[in-house]
Rosetta silent file (secondary structure, phi, psi, omega in degrees, C-alpha in Angstrom):
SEQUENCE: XXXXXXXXXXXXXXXXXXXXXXXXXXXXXXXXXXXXXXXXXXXXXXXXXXXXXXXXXXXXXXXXXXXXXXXXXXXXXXXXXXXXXXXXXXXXXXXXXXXXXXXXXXXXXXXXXXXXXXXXXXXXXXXXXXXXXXXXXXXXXXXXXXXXXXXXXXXXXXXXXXXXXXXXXXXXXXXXXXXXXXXXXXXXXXXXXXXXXXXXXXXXXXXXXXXXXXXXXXXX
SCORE:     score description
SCORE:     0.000 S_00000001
   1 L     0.000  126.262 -176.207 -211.277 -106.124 -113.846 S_00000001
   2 L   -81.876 -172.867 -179.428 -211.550 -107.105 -110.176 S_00000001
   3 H   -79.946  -26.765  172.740 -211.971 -104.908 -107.258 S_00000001
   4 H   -65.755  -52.447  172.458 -208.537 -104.557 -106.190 S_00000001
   5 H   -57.572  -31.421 -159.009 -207.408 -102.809 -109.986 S_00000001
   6 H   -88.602  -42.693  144.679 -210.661 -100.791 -109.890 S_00000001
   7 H   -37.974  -55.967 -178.204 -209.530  -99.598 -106.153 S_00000001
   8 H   -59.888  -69.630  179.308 -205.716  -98.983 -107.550 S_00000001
   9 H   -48.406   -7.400  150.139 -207.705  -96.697 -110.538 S_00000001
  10 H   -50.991 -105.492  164.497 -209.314  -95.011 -107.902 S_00000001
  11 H   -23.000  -79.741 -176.219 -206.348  -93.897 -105.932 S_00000001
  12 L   -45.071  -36.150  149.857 -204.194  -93.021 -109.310 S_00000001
  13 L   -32.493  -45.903 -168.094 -207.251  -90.653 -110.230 S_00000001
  14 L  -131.762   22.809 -175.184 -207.355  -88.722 -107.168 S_00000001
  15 L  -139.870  117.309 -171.576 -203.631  -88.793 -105.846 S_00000001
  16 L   -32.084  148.731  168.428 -200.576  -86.735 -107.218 S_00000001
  17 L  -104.825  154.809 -174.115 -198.030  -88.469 -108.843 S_00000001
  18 H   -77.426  -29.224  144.161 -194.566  -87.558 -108.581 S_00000001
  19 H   -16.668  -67.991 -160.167 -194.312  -86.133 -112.268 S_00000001
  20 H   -73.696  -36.303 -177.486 -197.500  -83.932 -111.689 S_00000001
  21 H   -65.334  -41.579  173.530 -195.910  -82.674 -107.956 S_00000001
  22 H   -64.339  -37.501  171.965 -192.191  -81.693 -110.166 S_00000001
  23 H   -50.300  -43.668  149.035 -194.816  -79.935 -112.418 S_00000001
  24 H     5.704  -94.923 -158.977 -195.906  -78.296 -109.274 S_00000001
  25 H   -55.607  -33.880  173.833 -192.953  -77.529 -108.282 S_00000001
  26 H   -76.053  -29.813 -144.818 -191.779  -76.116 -111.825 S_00000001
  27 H   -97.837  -45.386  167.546 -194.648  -74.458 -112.767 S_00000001
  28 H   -36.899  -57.694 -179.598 -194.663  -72.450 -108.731 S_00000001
  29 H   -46.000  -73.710 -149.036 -190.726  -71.705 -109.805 S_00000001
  30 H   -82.079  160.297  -26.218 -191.595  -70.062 -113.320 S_00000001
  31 H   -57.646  -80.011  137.543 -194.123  -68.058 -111.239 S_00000001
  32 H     9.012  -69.795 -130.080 -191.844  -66.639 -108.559 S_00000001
  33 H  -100.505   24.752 -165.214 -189.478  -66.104 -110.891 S_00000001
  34 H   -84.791  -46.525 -171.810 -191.982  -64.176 -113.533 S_00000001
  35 H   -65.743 -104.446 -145.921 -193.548  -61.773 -109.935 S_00000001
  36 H   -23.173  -74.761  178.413 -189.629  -61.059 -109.164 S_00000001
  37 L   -46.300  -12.585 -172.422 -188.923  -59.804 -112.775 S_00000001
  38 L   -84.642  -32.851 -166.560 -191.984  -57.926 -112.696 S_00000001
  39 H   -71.720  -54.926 -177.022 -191.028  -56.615 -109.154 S_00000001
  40 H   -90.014  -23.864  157.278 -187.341  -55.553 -110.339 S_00000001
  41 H   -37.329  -76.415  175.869 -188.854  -54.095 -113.244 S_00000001
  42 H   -52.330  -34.968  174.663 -190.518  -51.675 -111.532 S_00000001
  43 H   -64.392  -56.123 -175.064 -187.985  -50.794 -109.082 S_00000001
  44 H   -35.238  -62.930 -172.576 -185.369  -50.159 -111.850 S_00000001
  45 H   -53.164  -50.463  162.084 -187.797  -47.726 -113.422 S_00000001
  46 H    -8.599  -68.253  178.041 -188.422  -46.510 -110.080 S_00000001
  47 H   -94.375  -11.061  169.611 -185.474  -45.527 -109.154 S_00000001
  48 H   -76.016  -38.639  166.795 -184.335  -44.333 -112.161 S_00000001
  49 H   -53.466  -27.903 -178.851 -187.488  -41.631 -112.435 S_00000001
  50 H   -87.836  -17.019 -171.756 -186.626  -40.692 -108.753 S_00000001
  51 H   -93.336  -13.468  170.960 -183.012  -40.083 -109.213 S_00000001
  52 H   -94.065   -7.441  167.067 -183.473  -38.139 -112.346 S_00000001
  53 H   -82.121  -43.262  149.315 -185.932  -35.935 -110.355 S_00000001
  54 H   -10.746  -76.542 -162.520 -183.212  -35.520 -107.561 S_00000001
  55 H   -65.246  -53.437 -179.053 -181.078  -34.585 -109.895 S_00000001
  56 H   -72.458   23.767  149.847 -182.928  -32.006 -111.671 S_00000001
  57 H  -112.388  -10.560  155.738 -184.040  -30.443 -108.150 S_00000001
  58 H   -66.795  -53.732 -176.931 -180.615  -30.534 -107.174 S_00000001
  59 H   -78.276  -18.633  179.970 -179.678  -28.621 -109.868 S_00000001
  60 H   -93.439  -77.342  163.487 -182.604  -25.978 -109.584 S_00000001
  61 H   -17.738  -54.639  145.902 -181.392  -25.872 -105.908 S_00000001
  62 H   -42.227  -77.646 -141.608 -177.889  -25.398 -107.088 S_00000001
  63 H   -83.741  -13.044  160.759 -178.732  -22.649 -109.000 S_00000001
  64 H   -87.679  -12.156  168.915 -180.945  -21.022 -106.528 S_00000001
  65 H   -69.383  -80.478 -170.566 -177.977  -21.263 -103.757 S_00000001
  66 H   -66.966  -14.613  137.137 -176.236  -19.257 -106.012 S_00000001
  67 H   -32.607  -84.338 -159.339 -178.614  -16.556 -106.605 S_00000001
  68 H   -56.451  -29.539 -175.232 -179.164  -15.909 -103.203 S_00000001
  69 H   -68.540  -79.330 -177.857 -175.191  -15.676 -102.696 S_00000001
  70 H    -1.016  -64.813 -170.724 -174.892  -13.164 -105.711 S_00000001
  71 H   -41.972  -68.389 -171.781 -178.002  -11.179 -104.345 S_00000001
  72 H   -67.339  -13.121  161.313 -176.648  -10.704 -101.057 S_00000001
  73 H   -66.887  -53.128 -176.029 -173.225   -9.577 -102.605 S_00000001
  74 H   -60.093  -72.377  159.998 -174.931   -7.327 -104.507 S_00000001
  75 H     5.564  -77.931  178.634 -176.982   -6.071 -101.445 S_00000001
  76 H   -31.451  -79.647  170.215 -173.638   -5.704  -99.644 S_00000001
  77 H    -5.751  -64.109  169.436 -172.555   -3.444 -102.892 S_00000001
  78 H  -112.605   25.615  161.965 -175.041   -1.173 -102.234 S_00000001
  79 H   -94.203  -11.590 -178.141 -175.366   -0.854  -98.969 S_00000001
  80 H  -121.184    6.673  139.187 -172.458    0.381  -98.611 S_00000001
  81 H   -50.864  -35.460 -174.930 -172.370    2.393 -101.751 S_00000001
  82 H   -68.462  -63.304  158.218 -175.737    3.881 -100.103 S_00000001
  83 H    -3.759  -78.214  177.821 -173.063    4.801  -97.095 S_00000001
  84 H   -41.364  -34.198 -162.808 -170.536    6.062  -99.038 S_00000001
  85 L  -150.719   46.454  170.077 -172.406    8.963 -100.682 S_00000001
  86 L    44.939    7.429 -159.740 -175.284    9.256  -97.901 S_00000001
  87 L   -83.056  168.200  166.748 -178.200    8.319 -100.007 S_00000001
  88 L   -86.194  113.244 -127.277 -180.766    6.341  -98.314 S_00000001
  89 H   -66.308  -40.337  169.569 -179.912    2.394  -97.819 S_00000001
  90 H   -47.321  -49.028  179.962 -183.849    1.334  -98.123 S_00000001
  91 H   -59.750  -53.606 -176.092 -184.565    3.575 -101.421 S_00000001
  92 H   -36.875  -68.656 -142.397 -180.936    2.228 -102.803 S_00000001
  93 H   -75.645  -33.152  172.503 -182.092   -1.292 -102.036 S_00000001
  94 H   -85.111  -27.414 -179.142 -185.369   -0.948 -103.603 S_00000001
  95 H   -65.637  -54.745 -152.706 -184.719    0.815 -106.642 S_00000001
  96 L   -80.393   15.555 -165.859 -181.911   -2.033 -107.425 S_00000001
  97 H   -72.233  -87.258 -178.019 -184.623   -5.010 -106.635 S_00000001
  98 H   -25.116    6.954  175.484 -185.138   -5.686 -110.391 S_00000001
  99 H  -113.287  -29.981 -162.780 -181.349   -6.219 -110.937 S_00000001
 100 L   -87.946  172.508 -179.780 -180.824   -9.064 -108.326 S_00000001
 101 L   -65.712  172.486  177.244 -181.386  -12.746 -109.825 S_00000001
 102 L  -118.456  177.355 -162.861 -184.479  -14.630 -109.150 S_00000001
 103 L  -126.497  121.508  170.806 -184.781  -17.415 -106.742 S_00000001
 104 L   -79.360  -65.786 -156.983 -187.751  -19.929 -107.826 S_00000001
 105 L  -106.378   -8.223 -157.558 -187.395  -22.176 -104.759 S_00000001
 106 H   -56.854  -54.143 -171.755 -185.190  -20.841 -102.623 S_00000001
 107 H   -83.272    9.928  168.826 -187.221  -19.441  -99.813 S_00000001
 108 H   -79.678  -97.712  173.425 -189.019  -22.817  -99.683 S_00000001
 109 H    10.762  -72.573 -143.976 -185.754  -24.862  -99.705 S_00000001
 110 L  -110.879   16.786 -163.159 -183.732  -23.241  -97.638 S_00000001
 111 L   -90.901  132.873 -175.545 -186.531  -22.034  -95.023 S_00000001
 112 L   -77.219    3.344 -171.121 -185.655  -22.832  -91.358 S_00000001
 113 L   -96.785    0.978  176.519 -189.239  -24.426  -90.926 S_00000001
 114 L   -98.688  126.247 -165.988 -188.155  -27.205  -93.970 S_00000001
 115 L   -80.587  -51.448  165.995 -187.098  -30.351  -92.217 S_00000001
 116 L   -52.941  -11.920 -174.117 -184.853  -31.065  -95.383 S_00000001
 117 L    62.083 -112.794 -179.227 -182.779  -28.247  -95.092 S_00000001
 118 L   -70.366  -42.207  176.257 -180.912  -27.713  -98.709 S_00000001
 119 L  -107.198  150.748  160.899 -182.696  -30.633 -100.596 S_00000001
 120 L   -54.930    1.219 -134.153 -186.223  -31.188 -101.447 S_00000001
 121 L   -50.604  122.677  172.233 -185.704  -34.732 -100.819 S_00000001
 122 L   -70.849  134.357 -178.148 -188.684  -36.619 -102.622 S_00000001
 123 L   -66.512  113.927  177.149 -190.816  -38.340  -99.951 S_00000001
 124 H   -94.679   22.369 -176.785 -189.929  -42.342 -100.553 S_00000001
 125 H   -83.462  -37.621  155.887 -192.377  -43.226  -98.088 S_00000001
 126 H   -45.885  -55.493  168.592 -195.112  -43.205 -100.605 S_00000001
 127 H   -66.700 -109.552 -167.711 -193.015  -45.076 -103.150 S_00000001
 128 H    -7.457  -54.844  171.192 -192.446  -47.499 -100.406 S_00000001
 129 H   -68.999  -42.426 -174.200 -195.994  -48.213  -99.459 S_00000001
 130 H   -72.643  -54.784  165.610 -196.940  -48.367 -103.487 S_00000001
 131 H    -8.436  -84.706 -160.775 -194.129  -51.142 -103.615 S_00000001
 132 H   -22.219  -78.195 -178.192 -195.834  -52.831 -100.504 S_00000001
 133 H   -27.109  -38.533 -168.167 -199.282  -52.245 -102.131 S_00000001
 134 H   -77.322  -79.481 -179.323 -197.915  -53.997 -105.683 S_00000001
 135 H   -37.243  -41.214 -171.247 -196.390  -56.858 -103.616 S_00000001
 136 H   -82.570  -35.727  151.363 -199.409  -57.349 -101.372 S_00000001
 137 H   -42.318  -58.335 -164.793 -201.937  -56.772 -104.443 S_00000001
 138 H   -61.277  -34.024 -173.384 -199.367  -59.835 -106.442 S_00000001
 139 H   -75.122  -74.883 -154.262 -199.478  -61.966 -103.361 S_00000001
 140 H   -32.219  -48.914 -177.803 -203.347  -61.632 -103.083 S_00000001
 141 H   -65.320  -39.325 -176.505 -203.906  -62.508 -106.756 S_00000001
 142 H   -71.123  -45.224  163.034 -201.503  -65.261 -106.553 S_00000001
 143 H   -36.641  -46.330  177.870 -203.380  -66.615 -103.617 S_00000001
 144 H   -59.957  -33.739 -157.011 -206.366  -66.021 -105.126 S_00000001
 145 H   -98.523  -42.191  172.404 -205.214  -67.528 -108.289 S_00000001
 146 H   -84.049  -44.027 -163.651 -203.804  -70.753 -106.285 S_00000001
 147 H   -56.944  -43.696  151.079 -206.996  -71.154 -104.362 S_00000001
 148 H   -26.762  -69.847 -162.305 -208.872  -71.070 -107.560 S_00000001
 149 H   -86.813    1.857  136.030 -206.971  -73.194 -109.317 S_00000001
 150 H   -99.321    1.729  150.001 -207.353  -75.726 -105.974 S_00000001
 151 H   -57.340  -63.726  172.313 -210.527  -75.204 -105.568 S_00000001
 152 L  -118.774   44.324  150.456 -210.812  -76.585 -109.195 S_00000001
 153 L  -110.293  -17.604  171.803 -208.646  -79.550 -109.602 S_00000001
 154 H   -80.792  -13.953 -178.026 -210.364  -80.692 -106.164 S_00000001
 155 H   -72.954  -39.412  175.062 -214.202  -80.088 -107.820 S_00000001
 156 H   -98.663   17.678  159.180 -212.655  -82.015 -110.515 S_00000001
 157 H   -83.517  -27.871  174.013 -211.067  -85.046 -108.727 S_00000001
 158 H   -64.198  -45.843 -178.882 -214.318  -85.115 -106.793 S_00000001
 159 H   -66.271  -24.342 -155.377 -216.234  -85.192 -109.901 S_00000001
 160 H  -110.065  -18.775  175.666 -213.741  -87.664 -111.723 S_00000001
 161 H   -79.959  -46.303  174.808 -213.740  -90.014 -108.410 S_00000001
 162 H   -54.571  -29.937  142.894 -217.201  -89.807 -108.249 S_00000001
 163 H   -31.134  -68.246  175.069 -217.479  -91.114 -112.021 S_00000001
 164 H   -49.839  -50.058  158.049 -215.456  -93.705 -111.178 S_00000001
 165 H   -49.333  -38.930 -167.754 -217.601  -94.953 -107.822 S_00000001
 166 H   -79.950  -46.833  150.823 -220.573  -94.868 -110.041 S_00000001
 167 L     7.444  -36.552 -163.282 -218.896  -96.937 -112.506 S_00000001
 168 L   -79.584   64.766 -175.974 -218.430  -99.409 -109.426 S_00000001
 169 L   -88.573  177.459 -164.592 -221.612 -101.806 -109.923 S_00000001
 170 L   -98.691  140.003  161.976 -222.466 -104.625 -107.331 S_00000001
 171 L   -85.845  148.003 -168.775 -221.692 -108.334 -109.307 S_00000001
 172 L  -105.176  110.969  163.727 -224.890 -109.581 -110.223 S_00000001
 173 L   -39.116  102.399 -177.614 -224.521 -113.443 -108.722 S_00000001
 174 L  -100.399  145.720  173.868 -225.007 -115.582 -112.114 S_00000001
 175 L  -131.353  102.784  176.062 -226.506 -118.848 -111.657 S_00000001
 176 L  -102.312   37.441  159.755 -226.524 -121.519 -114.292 S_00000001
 177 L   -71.164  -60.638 -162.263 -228.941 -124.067 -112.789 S_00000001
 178 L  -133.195 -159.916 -151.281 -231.281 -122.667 -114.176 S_00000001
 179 L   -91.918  144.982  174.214 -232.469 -120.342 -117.340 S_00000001
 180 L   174.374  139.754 -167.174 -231.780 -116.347 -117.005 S_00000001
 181 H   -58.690  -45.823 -177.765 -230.930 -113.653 -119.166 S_00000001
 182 H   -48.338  -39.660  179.467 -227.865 -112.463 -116.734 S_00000001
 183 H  -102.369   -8.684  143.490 -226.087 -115.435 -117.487 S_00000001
 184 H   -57.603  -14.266  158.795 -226.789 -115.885 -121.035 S_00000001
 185 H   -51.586  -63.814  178.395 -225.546 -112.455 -121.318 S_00000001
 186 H   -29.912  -60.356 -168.313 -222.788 -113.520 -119.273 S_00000001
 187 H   -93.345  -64.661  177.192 -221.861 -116.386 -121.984 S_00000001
 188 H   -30.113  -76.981  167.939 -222.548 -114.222 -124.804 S_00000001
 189 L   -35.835  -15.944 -173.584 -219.548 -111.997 -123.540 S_00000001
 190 L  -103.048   -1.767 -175.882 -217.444 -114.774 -122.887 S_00000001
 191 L    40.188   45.038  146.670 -218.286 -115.844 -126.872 S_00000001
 192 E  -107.872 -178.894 -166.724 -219.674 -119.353 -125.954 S_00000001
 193 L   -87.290  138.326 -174.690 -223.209 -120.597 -127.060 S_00000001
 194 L  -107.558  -12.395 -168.777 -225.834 -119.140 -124.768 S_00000001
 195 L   -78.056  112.919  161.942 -228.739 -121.931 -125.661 S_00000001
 196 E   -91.770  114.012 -165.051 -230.224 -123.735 -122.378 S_00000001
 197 L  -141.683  121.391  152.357 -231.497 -127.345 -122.826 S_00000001
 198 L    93.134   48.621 -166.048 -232.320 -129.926 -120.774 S_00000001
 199 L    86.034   -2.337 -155.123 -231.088 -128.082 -117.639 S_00000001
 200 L  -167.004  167.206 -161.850 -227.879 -126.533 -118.304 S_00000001
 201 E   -87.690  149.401  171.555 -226.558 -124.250 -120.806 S_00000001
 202 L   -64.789  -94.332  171.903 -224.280 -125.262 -123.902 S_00000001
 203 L    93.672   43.804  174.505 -221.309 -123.269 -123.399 S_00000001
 204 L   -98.131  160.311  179.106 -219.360 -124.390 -126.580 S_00000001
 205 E   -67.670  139.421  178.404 -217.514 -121.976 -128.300 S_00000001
 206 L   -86.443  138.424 -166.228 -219.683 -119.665 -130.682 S_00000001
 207 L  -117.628  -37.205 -175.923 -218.787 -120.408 -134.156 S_00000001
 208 E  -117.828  131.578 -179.408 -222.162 -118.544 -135.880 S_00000001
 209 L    37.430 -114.372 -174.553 -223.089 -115.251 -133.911 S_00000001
 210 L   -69.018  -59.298 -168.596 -223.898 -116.085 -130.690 S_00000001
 211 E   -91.375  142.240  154.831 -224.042 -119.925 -131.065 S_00000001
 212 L   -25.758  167.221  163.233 -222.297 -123.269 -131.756 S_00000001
 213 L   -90.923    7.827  168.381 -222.176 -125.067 -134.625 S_00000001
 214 L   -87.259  -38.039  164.928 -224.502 -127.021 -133.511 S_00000001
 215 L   -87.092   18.920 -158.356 -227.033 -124.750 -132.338 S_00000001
 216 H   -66.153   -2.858 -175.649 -226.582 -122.367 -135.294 S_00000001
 217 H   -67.391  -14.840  158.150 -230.312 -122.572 -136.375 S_00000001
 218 H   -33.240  -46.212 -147.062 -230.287 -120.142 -132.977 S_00000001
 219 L   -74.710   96.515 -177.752 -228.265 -117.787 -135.442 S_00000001
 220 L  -130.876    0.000    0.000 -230.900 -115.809 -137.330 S_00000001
């Protein structure tokens, strides 16, 4: 293999192909679109747990609205029943307490110092930031998670180029003027007869082991 192929196997080794970049590109997609499902997961559930809490504080709300009307009809009743037949409107009004409905939330609710007025309205600011937080935790890991995972395809391109360099030996100049194991090696690989005589090497094709048929008494 010359230096130019060993240079190309280099370069294929430590440079993307377009194959491995659509894997990339596929494998990034199928990521995306795994966080997003994960993402509208939660919000569905989200919003369905917040809107069924609405509702059932809506409905406690309702039904404490309508207390408080009742009550003060009832009030009314006897205040002016207290009127009617002189009795005294405080004593009336207290004696009768246990008869009006009760109000759970009402004086909460409906309090002029409640910024919500009539609803309870669940704070979504909180939900909003634990989104963020989810998103900003998913991005971090996925960063985290690509930097990793480029962090170690470059430790191993380094390591697999670096393989490759050492691999990379200097040519050892063979010279067959005279006798030396590098180029009887040399001719061994090349399956001709390695035997030098009389200056110069045979370098017939090996027919027994190593060696010619001439030299096969070599062949032991």
């Amino acid at each position: 293999m010359d230096l130019d192929n060993l240079l190309e196997n280099i370069y294929e080794d430590i440079s993307f192909s377009e194959s491995e970049l659509d894997n990339l590109k596929e494998s990034t997609n199928k990521f995306i679109e795994n966080e997003l499902d994960k993402i509208n997961k939660y919000l569905k559930k989200s919003v369905i747990d917040f809107t069924k809490k609405e509702i059932e504080n809506l409905k406690k709300n309702k039904i404490d609205l309508l207390h408080k009307n009742i009550n003060t009809i009832t009030e009314s009743v006897l205040i002016k029943v207290s009127e009617e037949y002189d009795l005294d409107k405080d004593e009336v009004l207290q004696n009768n307490k246990p008869n009006l409905l009760e109000i759970n939330n009402f004086n909460t609710l409906y309090s002029n110092d409640n910024t919500d007025k009539i609803l309870d309205l669940y704070d979504t600011t909180n939900e909003e930031e634990l989104i963020d937080n989810n998103i900003i935790q998913t991005d971090n890991k996925s960063e985290e998670s690509e930097k990793s995972e480029e962090s170690k395809e470059s430790k191993e391109s380094e390591e697999k180029s670096r393989k490759t360099v050492t691999k990379i030996k200097k040519p050892v100049k063979l010279d067959s003027t005279i006798e030396n194991d590098a180029y009887k090696n040399h001719l061994i690989q090349q399956k001709k007869c390695p035997v030098f005589k009389s200056g110069k090497y045979c370098e017939k094709t090996a027919k027994h082991g190593h060696y010619c048929g001439y030299h096969k008494k070599f062949d032991t």
